[in-house]
Backbone as ProteinMPNN parsed JSONL, in Angstrom:
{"seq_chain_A": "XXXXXXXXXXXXXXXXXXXXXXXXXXXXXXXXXXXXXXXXXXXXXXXXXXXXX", "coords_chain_A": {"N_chain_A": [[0.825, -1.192, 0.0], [2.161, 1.268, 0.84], [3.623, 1.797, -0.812], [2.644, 1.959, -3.353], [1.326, 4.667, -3.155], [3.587, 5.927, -2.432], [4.136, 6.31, -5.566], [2.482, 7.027, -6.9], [1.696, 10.001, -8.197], [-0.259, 12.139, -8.766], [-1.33, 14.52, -7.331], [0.994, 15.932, -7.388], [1.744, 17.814, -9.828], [-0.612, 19.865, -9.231], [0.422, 20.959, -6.76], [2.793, 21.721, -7.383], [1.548, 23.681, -9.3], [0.686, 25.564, -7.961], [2.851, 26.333, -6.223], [4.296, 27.984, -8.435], [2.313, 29.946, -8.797], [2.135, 31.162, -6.295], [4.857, 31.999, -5.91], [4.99, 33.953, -8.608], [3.368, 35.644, -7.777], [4.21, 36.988, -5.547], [6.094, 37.704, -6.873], [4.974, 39.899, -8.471], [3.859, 41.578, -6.465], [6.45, 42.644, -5.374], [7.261, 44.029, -7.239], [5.24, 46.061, -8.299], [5.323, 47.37, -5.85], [7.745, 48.254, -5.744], [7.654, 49.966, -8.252], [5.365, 51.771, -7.519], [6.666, 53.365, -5.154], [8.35, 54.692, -7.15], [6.87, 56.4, -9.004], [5.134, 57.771, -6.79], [7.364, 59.697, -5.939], [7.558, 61.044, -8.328], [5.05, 61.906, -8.477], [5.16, 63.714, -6.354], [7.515, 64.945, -6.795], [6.379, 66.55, -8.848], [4.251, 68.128, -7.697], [5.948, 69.687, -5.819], [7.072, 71.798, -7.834], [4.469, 72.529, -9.159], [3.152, 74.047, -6.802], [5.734, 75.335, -6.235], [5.737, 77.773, -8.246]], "CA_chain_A": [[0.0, 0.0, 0.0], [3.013, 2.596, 0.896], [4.891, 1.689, -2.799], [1.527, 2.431, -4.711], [1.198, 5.702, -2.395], [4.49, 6.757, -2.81], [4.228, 6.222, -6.55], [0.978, 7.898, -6.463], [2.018, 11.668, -8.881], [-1.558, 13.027, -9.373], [-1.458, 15.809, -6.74], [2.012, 16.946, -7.398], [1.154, 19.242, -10.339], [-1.332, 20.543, -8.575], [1.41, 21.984, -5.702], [3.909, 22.71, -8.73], [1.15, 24.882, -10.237], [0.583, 26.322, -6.654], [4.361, 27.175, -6.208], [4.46, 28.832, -9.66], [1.318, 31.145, -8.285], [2.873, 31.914, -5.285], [6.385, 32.975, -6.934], [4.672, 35.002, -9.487], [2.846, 36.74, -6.832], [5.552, 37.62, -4.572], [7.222, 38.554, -7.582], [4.293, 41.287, -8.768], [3.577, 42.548, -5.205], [7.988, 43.611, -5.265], [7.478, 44.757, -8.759], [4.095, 47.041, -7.882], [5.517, 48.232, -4.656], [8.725, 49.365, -6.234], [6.954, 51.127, -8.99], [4.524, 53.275, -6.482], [7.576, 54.126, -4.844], [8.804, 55.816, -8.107], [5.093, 57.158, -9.317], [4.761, 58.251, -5.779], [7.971, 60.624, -5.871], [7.323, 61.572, -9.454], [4.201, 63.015, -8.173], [5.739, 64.844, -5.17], [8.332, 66.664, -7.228], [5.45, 67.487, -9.828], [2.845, 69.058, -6.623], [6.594, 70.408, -5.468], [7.275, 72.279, -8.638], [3.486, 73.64, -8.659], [3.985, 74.856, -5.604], [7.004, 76.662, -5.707], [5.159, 79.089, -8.884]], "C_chain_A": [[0.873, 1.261, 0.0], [3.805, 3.015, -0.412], [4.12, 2.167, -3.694], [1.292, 3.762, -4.039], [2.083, 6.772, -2.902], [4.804, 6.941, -4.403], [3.583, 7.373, -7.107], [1.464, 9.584, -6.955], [0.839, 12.5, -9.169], [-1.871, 14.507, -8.457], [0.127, 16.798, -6.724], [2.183, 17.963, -8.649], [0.439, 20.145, -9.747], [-0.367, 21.504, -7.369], [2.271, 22.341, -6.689], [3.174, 23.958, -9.183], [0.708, 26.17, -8.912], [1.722, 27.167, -6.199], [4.295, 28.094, -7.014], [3.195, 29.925, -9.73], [2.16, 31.785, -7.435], [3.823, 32.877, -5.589], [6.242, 34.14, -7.618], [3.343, 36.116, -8.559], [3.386, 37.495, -5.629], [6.356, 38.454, -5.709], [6.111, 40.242, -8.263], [4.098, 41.948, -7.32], [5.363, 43.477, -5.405], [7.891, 44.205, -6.402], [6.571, 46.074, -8.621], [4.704, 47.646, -6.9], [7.112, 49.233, -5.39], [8.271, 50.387, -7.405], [6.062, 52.008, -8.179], [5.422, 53.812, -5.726], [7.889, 55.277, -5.636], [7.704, 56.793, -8.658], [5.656, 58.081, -8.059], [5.881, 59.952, -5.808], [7.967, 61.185, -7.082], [5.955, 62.808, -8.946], [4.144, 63.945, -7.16], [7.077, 65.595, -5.517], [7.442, 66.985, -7.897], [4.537, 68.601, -8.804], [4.396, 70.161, -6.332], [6.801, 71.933, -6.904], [5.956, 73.255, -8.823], [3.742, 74.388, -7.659], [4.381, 75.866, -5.364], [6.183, 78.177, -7.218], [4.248, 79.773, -8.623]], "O_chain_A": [[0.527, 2.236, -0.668], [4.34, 4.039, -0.836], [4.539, 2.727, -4.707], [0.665, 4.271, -4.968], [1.848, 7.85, -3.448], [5.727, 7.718, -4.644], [4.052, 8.384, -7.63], [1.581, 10.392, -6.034], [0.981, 13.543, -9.808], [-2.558, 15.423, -8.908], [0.328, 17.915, -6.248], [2.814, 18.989, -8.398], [0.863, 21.3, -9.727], [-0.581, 22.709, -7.236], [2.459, 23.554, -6.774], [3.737, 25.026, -9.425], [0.501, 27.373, -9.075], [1.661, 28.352, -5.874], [4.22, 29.219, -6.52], [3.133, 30.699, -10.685], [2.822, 32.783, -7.718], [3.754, 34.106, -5.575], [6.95, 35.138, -7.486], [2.707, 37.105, -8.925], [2.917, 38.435, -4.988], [7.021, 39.48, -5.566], [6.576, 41.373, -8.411], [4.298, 43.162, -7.334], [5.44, 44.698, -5.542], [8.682, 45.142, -6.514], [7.131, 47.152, -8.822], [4.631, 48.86, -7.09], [7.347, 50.44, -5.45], [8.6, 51.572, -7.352], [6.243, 53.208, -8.382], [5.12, 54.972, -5.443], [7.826, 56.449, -5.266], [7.903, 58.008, -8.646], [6.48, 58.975, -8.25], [5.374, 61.071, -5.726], [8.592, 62.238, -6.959], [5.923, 64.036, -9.027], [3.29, 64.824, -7.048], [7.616, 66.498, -4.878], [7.364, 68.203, -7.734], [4.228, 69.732, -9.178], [4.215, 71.359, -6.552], [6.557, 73.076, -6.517], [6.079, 74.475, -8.713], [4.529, 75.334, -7.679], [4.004, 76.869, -4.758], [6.215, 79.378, -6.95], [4.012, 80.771, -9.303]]}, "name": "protein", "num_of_chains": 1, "seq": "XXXXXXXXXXXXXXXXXXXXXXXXXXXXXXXXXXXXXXXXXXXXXXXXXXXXX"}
């Protein structure tokens, strides 16, 4: 029973395609957060620049 178990591959795609979510969602959250960083100060020298005229 443990040899046909351990043989047993039908749920390990299923966690492969789970990893390969995960990954690619860790990897857009660091990708999004570093871009609103740069947005973010783009639009606080643009309000600075109003501003100062």
């Amino acid at each position: 029973m443990f040899s046909r178990l351990a043989r047993d591959e039908s749920g390990a795609t299923a966690i492969e395609y789970g990893m390969l979510v995960a990954i690619l969602a860790v990897g857009l959250i660091v990708g999004i957060t570093g871009i609103a960083v740069i947005v973010t100060d783009m639009w606080d020298g643009v309000g600075s620049s109003v501003n100062a005229t």
